[in-house]
Backbone as CSV, one residue per row, in Angstrom:
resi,resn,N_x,N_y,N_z,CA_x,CA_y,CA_z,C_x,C_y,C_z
1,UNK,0.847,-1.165,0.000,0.000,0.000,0.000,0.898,1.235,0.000
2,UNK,0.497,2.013,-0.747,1.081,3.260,-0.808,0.218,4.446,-0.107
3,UNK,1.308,5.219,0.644,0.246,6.345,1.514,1.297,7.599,0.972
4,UNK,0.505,8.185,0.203,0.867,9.688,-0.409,0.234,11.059,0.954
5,UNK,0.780,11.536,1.068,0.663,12.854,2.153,0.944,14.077,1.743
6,UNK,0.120,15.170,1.524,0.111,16.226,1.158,0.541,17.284,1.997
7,UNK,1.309,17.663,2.869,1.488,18.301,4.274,0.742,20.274,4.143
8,UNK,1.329,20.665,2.989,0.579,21.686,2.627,-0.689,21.444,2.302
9,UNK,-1.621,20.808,2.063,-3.004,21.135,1.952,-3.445,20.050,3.141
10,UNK,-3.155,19.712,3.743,-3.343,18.715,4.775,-4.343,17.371,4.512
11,UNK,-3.875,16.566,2.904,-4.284,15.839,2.132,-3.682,14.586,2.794
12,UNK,-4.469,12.943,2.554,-3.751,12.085,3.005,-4.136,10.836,1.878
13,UNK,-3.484,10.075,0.876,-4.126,9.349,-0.011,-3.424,8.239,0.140
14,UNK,-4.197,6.769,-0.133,-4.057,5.913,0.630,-4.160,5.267,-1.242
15,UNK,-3.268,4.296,-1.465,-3.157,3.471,-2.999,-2.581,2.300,-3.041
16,UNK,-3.720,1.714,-3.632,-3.451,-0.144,-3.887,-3.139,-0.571,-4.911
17,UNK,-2.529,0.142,-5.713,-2.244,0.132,-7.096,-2.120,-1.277,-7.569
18,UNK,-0.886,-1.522,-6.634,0.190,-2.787,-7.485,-0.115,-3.977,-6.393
19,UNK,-0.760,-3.561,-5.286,-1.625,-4.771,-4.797,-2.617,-5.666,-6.014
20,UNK,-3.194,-4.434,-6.243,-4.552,-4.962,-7.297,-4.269,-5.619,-8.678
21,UNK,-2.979,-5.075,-8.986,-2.069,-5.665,-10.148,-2.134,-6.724,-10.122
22,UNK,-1.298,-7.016,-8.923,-0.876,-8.635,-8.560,-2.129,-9.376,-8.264
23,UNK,-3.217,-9.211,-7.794,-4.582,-9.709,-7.412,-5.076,-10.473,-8.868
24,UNK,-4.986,-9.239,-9.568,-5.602,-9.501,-10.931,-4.818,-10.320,-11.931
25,UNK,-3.366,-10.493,-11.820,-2.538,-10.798,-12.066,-2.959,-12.778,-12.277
26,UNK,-2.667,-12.625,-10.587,-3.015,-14.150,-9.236,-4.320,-15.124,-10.262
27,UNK,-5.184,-13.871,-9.989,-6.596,-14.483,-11.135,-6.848,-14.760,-11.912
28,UNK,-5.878,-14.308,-13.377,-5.666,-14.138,-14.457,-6.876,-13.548,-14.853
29,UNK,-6.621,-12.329,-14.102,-7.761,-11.215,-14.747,-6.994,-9.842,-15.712
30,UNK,-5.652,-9.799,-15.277,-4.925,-8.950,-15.811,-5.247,-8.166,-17.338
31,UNK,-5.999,-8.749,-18.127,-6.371,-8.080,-19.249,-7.663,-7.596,-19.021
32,UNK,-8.764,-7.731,-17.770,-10.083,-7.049,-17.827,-9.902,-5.695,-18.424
33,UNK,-11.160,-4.912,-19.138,-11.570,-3.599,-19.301,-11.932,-2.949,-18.061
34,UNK,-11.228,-1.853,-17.658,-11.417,-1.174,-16.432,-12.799,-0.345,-16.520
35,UNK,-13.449,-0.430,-15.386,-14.974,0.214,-15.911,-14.700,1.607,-14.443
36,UNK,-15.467,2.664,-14.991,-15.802,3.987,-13.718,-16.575,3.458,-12.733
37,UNK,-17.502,2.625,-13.022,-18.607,2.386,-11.880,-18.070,0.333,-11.443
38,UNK,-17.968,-0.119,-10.509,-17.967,-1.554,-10.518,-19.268,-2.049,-10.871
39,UNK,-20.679,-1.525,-10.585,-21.363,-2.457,-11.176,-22.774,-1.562,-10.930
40,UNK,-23.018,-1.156,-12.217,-24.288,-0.688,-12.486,-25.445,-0.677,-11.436
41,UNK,-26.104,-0.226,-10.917,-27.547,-0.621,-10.439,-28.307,-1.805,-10.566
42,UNK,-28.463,-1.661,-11.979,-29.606,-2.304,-12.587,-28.973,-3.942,-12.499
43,UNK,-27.631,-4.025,-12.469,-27.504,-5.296,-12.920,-27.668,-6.581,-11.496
44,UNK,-28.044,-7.715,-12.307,-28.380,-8.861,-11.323,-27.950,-9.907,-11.953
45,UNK,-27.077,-10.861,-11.036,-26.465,-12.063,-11.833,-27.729,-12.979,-11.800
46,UNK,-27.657,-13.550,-12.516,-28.680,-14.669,-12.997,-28.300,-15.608,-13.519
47,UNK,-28.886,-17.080,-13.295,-28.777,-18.889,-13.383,-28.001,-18.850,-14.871
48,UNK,-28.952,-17.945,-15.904,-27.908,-17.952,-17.385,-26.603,-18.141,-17.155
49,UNK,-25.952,-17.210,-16.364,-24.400,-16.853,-15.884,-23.982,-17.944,-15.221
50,UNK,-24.373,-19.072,-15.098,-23.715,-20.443,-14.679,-23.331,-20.905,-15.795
51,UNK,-22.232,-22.119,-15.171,-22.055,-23.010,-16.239,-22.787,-23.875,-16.695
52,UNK,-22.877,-24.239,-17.764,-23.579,-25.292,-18.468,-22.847,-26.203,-19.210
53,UNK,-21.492,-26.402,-19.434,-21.650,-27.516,-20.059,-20.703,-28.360,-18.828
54,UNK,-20.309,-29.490,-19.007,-19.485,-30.075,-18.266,-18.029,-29.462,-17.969
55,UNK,-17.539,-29.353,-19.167,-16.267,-28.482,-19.216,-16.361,-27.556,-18.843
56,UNK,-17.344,-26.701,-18.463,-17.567,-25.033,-17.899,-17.523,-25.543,-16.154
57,UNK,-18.512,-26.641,-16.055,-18.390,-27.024,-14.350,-16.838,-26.963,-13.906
58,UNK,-16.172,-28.524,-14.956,-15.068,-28.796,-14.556,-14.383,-27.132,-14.403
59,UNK,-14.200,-26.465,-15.232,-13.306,-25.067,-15.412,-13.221,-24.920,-13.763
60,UNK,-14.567,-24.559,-13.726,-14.782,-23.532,-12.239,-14.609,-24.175,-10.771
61,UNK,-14.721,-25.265,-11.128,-14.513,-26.025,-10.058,-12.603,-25.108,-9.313
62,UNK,-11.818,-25.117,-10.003,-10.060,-25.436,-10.343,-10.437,-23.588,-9.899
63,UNK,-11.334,-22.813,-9.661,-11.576,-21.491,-9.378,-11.307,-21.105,-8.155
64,UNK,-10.377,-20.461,-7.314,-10.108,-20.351,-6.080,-11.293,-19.169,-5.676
65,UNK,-12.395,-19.146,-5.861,-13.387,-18.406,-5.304,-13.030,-17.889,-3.802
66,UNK,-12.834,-18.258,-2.897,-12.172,-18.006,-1.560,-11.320,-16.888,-1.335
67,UNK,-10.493,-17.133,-2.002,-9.229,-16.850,-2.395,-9.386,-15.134,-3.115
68,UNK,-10.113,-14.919,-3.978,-10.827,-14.106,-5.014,-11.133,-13.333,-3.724
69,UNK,-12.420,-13.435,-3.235,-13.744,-12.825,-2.504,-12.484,-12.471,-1.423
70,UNK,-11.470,-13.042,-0.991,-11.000,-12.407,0.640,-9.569,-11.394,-0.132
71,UNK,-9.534,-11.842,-1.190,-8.651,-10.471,-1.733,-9.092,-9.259,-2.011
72,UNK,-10.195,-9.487,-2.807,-11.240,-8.309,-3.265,-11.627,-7.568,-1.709
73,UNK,-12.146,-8.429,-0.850,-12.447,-8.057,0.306,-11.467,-6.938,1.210
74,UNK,-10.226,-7.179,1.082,-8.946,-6.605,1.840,-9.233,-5.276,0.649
75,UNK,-8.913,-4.992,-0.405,-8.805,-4.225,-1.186,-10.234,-3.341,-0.894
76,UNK,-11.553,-3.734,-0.434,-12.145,-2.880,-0.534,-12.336,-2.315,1.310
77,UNK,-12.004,-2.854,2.380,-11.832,-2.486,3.503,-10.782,-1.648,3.472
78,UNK,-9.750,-1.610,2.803,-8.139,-0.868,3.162,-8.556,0.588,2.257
79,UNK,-9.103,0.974,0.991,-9.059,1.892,0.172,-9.838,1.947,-0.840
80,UNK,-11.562,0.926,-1.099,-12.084,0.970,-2.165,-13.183,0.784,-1.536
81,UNK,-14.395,1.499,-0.949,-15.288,1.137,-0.046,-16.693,1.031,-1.295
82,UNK,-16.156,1.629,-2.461,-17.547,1.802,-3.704,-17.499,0.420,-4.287
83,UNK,-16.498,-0.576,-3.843,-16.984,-1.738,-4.519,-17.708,-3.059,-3.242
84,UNK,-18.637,-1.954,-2.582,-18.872,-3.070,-1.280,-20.042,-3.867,-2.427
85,UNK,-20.942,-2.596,-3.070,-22.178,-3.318,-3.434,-21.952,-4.806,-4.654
86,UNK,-20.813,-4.654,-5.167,-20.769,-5.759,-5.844,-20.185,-7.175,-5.610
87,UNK,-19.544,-6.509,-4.163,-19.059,-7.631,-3.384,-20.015,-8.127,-2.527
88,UNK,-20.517,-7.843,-2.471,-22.194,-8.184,-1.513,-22.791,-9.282,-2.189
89,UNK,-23.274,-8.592,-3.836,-23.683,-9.789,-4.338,-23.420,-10.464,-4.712
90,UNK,-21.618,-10.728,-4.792,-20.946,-12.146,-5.145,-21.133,-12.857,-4.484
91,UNK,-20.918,-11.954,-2.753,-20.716,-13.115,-2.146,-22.247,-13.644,-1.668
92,UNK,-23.325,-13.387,-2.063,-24.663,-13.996,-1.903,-24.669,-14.439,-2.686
93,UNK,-24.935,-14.636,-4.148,-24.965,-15.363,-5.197,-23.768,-16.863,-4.621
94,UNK,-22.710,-16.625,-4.275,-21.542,-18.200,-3.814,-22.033,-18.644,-2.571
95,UNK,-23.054,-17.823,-1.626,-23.918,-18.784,-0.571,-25.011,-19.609,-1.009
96,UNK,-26.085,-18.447,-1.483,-27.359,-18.903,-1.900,-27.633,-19.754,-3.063
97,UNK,-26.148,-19.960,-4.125,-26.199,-20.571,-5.120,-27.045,-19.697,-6.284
């Protein structure tokens, strides 16, 4: 984590830059499209967004979901508090199925 300090304007900025690198990196998310908002309003994951074929199960199975959700998690407690709402519904959607 990087903590930038402004002493003249009495600014204090707190950056996860190359945490999130490596996160995304870990995931092999490293090529996502970076979006302004994490996740729209309107949107709701839905049963479509499962896998369906066997090979899609097998894939996800080999998915460190855990792993994902308590990284994302640290990243949004330490310096990203606007991505609670989409972490909310991941992690209900990986309880409730």
């Amino acid at each position: 984590m990087n903590i930038v300090r402004d002493r003249v304007h009495g600014h204090l900025w707190l950056n996860q830059e190359n945490y999130i690198k490596k996160v995304l990196t870990r995931f092999n998310m490293h090529e996502s499209t970076p979006v302004l908002t994490p996740l729209a309003g309107h949107f709701k994951l839905s049963e479509k967004q499962r896998p369906n074929s066997q090979r899609e199960i097998d894939y996800m199975r080999h998915v460190p979901y855990a792993n994902a959700i308590g990284s994302i998690m640290y990243i949004m407690v330490c310096s990203r508090p606007d991505i609670c709402l989409i972490q909310g519904n991941l992690i209900g959607k990986l309880l409730n199925g």
